[in-house]
C-alpha positions as CSV (number, residue, x, y, z in Angstrom):
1,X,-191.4,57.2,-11.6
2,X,-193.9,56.3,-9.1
3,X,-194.7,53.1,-7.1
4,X,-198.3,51.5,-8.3
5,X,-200.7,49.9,-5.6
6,X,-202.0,46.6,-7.5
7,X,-204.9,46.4,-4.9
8,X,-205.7,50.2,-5.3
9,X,-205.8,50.2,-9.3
10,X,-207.4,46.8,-9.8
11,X,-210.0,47.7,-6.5
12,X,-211.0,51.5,-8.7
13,X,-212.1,49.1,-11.8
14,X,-215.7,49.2,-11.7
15,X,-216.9,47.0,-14.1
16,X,-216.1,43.2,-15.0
17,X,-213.9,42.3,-17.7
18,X,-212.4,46.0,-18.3
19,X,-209.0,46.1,-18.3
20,X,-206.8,49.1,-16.8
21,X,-203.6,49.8,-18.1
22,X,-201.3,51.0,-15.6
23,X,-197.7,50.7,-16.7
24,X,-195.6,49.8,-19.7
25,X,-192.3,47.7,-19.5
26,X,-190.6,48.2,-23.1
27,X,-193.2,46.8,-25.4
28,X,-195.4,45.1,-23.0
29,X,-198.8,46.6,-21.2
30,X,-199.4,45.6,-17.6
31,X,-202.8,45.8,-17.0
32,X,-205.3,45.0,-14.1
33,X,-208.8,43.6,-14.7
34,X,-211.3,41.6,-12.8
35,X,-213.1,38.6,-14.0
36,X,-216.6,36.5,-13.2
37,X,-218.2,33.3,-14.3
38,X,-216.0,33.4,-17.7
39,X,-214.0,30.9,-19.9
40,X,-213.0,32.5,-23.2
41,X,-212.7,30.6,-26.2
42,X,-209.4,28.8,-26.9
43,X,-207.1,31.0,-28.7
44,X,-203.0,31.5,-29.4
45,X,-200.8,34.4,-29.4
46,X,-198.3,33.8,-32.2
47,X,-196.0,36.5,-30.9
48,X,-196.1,37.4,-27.3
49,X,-195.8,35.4,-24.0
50,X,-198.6,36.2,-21.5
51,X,-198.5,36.5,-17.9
52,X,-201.3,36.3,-15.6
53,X,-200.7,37.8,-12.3
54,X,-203.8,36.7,-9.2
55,X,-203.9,39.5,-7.4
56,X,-206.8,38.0,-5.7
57,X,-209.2,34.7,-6.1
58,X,-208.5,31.9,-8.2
59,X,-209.0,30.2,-11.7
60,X,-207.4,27.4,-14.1
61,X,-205.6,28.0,-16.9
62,X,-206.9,25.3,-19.8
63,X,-204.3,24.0,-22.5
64,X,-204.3,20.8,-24.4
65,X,-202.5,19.1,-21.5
66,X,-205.8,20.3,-19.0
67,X,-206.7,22.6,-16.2
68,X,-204.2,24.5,-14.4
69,X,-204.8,25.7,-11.2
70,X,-203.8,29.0,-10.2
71,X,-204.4,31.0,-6.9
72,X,-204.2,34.4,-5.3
73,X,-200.3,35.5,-5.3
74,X,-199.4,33.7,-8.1
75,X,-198.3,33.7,-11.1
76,X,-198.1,31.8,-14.9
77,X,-196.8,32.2,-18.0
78,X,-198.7,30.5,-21.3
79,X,-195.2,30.6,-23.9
80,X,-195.8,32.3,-27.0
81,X,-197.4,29.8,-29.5
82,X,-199.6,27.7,-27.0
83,X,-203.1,27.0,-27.3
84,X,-204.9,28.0,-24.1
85,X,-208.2,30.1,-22.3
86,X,-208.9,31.6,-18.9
87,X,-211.8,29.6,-16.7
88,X,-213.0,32.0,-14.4
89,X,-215.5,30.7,-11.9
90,X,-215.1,33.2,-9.0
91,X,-214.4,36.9,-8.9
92,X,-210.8,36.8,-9.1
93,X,-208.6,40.3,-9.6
94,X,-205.5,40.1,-12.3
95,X,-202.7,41.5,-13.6
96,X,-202.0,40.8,-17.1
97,X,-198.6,41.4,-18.6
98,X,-198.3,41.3,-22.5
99,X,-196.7,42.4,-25.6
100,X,-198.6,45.4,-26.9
101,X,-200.8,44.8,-29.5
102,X,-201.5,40.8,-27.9
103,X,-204.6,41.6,-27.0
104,X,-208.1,42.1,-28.7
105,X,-211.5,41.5,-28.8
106,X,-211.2,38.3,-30.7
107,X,-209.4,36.7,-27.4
108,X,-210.1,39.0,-24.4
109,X,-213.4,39.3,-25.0
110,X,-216.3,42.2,-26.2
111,X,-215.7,44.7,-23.1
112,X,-211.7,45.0,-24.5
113,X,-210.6,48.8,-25.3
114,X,-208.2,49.9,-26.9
């Protein structure tokens, strides 16, 4: 067991849109990742909740009900099942918690690695 610096890990990403795993929690990933000028496509995880975690910056969260605001030091959760998409207009540093597995190319984007 060690203690993980959000700042440090998210800060040591280089590159956009790459996302960092840096812990596990029973099935889910956390991992860091930082974001500009992006909205991905609408899309729905059928079997895992997601959580995103603003480290730092802003964005809105878009469901069928509309935008979302969300800023630096907080969190949402999008329930399993719910049609929604990231709009990203600044550079804004997350953490992402997830079932493993939840995410892909199809919704997280090209740069997504396994």
């Amino acid at each position: 067991m060690k203690p993980v610096d959000l700042k440090k890990a998210v800060d040591s990403v280089e590159k956009l849109y790459v996302y960092e795993k840096v812990g596990r929690l029973n099935d889910n990933v956390l991992s860091v990742v930082n974001v500009e000028k992006r909205t991905l496509d609408f899309h729905v995880h059928e079997n895992s909740d997601e959580l995103f975690y603003v480290i730092e910056g802003s964005f809105e969260l878009e469901t069928d009900e509309g935008l979302i605001p969300v800023s630096e030091g907080q969190f949402i959760i999008v329930p399993k099942g719910t049609r929604h998409r990231p709009v990203v207009r600044e550079l804004t540093k997350f953490l992402m918690i997830e079932l493993e597995g939840t995410l892909n190319k199809e919704n997280s984007g090209e740069y997504y690695e396994e």
